[in-house]
N, CA, C and O atoms as a GROMACS GRO file, in nm:
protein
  256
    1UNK      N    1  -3.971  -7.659  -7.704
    1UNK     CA    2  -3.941  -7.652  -7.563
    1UNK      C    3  -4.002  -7.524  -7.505
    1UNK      O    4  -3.977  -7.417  -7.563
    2UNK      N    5  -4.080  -7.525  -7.395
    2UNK     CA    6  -4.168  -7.427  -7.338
    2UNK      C    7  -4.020  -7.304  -7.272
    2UNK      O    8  -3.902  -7.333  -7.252
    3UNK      N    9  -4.080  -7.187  -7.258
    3UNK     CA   10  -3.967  -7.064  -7.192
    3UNK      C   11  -3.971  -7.114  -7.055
    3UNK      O   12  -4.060  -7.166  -6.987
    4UNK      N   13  -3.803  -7.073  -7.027
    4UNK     CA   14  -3.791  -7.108  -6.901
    4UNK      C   15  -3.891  -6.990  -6.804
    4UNK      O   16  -3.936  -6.886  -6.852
    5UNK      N   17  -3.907  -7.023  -6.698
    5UNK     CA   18  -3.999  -6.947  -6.594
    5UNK      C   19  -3.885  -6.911  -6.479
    5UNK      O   20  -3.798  -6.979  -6.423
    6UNK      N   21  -3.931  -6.756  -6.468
    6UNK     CA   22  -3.844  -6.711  -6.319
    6UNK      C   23  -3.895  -6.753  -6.189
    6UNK      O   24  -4.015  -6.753  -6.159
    7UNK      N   25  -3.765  -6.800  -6.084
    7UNK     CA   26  -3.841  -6.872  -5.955
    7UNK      C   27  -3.910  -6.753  -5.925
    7UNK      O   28  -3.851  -6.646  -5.942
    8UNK      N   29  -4.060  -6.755  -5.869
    8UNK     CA   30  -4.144  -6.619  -5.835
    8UNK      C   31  -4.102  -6.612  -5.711
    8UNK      O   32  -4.115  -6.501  -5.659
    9UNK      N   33  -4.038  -6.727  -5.622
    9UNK     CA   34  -4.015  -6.685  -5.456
    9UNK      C   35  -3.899  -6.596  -5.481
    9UNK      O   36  -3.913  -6.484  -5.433
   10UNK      N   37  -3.805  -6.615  -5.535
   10UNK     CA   38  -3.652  -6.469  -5.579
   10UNK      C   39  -3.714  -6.353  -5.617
   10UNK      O   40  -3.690  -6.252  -5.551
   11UNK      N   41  -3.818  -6.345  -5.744
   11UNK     CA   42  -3.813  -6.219  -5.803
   11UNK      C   43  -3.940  -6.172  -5.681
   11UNK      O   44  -4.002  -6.071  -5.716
   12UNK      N   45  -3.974  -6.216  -5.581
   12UNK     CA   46  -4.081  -6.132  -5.484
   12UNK      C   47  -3.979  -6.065  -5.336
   12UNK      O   48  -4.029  -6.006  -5.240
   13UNK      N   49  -3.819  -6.096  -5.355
   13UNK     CA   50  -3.761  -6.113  -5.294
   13UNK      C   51  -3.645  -5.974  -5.329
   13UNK      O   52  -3.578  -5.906  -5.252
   14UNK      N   53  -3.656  -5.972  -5.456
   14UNK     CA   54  -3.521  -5.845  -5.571
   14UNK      C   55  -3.604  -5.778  -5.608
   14UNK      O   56  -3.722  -5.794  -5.579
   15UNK      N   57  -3.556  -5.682  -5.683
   15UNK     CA   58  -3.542  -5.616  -5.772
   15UNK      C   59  -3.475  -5.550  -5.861
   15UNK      O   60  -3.379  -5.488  -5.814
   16UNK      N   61  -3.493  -5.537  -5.991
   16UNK     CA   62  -3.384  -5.545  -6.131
   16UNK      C   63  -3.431  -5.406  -6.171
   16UNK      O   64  -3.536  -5.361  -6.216
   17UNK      N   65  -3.295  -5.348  -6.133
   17UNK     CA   66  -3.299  -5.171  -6.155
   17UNK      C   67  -3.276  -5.158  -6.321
   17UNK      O   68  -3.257  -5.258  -6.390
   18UNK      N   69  -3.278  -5.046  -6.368
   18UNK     CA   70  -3.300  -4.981  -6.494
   18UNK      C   71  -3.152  -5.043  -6.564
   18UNK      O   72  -3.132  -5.070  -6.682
   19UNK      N   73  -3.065  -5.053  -6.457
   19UNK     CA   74  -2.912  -5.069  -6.589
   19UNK      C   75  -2.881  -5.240  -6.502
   19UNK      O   76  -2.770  -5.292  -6.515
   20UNK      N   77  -2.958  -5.291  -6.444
   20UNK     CA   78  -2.951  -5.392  -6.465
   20UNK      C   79  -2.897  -5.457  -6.294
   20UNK      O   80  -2.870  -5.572  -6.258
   21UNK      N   81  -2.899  -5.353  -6.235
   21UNK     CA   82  -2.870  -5.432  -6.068
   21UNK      C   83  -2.953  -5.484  -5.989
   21UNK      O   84  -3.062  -5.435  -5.960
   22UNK      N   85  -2.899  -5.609  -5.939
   22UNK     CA   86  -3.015  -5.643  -5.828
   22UNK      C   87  -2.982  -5.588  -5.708
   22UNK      O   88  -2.866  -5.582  -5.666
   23UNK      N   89  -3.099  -5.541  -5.640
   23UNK     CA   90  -3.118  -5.461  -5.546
   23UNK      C   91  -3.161  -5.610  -5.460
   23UNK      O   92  -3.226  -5.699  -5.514
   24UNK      N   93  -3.111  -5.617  -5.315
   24UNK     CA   94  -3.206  -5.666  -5.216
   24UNK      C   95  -3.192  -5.628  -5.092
   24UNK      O   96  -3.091  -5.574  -5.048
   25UNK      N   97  -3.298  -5.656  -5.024
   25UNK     CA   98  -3.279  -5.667  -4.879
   25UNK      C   99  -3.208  -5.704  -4.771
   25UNK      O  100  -3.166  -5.817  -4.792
   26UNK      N  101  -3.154  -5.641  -4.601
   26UNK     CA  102  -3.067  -5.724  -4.555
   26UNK      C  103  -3.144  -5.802  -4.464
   26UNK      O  104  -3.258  -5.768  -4.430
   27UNK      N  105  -3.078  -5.918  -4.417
   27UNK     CA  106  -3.158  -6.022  -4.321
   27UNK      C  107  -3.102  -5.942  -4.186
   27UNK      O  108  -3.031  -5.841  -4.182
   28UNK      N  109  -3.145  -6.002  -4.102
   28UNK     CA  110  -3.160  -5.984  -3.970
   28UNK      C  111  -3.196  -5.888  -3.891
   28UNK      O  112  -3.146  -5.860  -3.782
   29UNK      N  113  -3.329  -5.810  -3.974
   29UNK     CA  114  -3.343  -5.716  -3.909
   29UNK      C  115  -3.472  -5.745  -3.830
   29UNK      O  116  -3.492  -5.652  -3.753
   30UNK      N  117  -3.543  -5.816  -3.823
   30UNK     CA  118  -3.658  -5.802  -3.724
   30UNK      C  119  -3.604  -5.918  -3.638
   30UNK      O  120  -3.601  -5.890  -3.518
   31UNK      N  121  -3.558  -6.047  -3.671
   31UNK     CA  122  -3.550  -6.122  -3.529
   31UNK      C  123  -3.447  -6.102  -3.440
   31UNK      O  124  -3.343  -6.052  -3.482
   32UNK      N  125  -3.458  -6.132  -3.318
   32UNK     CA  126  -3.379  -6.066  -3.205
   32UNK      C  127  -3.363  -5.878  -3.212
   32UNK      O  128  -3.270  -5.812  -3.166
   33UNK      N  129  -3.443  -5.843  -3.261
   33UNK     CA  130  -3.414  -5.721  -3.294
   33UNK      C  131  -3.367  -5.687  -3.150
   33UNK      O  132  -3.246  -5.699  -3.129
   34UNK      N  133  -3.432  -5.653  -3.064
   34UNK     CA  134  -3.418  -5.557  -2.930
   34UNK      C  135  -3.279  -5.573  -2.910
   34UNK      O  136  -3.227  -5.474  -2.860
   35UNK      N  137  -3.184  -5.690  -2.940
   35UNK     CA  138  -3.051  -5.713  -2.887
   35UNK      C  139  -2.959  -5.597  -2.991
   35UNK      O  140  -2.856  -5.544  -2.950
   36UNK      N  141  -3.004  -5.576  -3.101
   36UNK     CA  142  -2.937  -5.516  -3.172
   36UNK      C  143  -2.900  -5.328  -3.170
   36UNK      O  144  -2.978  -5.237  -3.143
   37UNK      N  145  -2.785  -5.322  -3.199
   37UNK     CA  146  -2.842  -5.132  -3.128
   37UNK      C  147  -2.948  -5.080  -3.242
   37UNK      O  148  -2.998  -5.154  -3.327
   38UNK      N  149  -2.971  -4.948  -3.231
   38UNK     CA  150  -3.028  -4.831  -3.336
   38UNK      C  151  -2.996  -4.819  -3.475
   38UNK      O  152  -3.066  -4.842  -3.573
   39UNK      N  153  -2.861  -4.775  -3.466
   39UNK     CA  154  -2.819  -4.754  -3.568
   39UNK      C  155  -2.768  -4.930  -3.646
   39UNK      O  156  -2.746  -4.933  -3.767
   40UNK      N  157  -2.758  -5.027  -3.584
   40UNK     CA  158  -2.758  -5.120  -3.641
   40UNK      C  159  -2.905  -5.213  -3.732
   40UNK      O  160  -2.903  -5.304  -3.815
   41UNK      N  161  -2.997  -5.153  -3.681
   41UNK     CA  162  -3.102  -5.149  -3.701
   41UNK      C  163  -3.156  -5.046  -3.831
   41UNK      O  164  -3.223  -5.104  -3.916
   42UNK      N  165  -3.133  -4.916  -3.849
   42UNK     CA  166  -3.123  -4.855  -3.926
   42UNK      C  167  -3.078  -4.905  -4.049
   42UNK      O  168  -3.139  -4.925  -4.153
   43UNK      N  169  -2.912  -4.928  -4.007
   43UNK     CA  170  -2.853  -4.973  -4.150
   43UNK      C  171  -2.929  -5.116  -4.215
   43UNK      O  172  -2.919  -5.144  -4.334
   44UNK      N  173  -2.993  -5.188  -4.134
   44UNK     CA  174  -3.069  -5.327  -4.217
   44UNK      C  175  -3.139  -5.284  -4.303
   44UNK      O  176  -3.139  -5.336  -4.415
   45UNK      N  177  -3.224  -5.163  -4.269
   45UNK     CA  178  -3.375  -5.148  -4.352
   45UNK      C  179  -3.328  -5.134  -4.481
   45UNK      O  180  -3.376  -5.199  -4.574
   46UNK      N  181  -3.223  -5.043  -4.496
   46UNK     CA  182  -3.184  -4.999  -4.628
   46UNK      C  183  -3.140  -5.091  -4.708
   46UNK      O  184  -3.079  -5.179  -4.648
   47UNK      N  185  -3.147  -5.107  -4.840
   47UNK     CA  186  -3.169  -5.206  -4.943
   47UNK      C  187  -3.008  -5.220  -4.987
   47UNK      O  188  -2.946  -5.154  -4.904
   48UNK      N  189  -2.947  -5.257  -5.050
   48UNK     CA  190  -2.844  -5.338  -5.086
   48UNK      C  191  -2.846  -5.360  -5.222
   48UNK      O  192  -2.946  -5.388  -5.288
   49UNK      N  193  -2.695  -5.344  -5.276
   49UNK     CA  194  -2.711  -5.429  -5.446
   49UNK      C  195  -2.629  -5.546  -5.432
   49UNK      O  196  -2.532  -5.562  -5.357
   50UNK      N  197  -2.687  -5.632  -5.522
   50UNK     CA  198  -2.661  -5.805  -5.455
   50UNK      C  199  -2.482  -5.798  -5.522
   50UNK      O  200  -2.472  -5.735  -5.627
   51UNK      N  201  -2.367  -5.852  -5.471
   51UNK     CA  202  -2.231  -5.872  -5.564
   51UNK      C  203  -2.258  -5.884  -5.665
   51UNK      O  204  -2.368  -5.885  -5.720
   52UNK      N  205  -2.125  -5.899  -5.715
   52UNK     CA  206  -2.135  -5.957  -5.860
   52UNK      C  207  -2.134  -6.108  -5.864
   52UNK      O  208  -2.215  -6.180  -5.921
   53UNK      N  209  -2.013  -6.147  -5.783
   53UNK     CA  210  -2.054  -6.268  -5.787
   53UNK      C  211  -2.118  -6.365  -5.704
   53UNK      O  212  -2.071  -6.477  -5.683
   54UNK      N  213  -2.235  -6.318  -5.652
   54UNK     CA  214  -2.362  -6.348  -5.607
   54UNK      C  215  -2.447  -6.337  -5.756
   54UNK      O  216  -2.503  -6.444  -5.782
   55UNK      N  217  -2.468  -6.233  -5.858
   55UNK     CA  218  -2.545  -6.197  -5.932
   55UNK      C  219  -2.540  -6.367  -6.029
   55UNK      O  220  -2.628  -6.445  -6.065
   56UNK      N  221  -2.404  -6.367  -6.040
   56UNK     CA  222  -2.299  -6.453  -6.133
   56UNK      C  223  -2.418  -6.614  -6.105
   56UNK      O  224  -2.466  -6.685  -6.193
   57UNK      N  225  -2.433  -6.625  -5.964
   57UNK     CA  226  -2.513  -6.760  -5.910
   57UNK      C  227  -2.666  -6.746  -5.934
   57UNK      O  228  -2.744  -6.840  -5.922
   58UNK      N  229  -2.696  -6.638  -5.963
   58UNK     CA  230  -2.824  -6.619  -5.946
   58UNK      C  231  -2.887  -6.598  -6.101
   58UNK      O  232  -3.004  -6.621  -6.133
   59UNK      N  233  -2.841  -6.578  -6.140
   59UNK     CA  234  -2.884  -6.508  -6.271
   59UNK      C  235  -3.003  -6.587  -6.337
   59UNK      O  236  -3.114  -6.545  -6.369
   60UNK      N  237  -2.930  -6.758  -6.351
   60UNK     CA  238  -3.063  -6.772  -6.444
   60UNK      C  239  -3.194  -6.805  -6.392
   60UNK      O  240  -3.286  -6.848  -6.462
   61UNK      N  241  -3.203  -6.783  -6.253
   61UNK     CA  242  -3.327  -6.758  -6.164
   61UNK      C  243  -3.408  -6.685  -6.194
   61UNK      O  244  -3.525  -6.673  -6.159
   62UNK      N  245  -3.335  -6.620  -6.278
   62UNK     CA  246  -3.410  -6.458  -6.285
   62UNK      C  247  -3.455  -6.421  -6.458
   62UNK      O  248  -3.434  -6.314  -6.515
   63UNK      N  249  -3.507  -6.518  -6.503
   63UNK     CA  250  -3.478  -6.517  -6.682
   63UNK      C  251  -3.572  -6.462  -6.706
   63UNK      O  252  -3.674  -6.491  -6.644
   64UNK      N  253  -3.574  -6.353  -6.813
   64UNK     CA  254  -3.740  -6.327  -6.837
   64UNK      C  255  -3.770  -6.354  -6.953
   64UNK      O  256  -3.886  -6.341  -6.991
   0.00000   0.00000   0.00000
């Protein structure tokens, strides 16, 4: 039986830190932007570690 393969659209999407967290991005930061304030805007850019049990759903997406 061939190795399973990671979906490449997720892992272009995360990233899997040194002890093992996924890091991602938040949504909604460029559309409708102008409606949104500054500092709400600010806080999107900054990256995020995904739950746990988000991780829990995701995991074998991510097999290497």
């Amino acid at each position: 039986m061939p190795k399973m393969k990671s979906k490449r659209a997720l892992m272009k999407r995360i990233k899997v830190t040194g002890t093992g967290k996924v890091v991602r991005h938040h949504a909604y930061v460029s559309h409708l932007a102008p409606h949104k304030t500054t500092k709400q805007k600010r806080h999107l850019m900054k990256s995020a570690v995904l739950h746990k049990t988000d991780y829990k759903r995701i995991k074998f997406l991510i097999v290497k």
